[in-house]
Structures are given as C-alpha cells and as structure tokens.
C-alpha positions in Angstrom: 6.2 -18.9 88.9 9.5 -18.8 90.7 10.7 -21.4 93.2 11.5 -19.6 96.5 13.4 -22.0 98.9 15.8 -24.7 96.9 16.8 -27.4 97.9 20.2 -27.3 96.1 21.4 -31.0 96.6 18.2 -32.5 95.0 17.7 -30.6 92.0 18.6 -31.7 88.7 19.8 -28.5 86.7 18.2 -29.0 83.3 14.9 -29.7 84.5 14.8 -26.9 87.7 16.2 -24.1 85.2 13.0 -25.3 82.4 10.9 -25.6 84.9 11.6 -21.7 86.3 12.1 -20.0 83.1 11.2 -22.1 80.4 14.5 -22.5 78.8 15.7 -24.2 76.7 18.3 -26.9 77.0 20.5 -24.8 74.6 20.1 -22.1 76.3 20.5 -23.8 79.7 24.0 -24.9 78.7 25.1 -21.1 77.1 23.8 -19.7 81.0 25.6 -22.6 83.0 28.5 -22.8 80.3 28.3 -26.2 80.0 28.1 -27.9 76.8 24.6 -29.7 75.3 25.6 -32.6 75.9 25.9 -32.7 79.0 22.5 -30.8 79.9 20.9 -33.1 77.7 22.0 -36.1 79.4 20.6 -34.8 82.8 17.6 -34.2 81.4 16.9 -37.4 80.3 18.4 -39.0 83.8 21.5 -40.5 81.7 23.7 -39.1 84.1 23.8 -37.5 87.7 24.9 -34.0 87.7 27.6 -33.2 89.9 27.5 -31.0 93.2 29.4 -28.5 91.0 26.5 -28.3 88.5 24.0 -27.9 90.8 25.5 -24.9 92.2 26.3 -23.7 88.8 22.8 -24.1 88.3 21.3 -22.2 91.7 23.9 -19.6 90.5 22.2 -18.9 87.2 19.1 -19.4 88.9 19.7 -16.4 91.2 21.2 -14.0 88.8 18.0 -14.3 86.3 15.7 -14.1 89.0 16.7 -10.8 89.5 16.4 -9.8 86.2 12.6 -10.9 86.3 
C-alpha cells in the first residue's frame, strides 16, 4: 500500500522506498542514482541521509507512483 502524505524531513530513503515498493537496495540506488554504498549505509542507520537525498528520494517516490 502506498503512503499518501510524507513527511519528507523524517524519512529515511532506503527504508521509505522498500517499504512502498519493495525494492531492493540495488535497485533503490540505480532509481535515486546514488551508489550502494551509500543506500546501504542508511539502511542500516550508519549514516544520516542528507536533505538532498530525501528529496531525491520523494522524487522517485512520486514518479513510480504514477506508474502503479
């Protein structure tokens, strides 16, 4: 089930975009264009994703919603 109302400053991209569509974290970092690395890291709460990220994220978010 898709999230309607985001809050955009409190997600954490990895775990929003699995949560929504079941991604993968591969495939999380091909739609964000991001490496693995990095998604992998905020989805095990190593690091903080940045503002930038999360909007990256809400951006890919909305553009595959649409495609659902």
């Amino acid at each position: 089930m898709l999230q309607q109302d985001i809050d955009i400053n409190s997600i954490n991209p990895a775990r929003f975009l699995q949560q929504q569509f079941g991604w993968t974290l591969q495939r999380i970092a091909e739609e964000m264009e991001y490496s693995d690395s990095i998604v992998r890291q905020w989805s095990n709460g190593y690091c903080n994703p940045s503002q930038r990220a999360k909007r990256d994220a809400y951006r890919v978010w909305k553009e595959n919603i649409k495609l659902n």
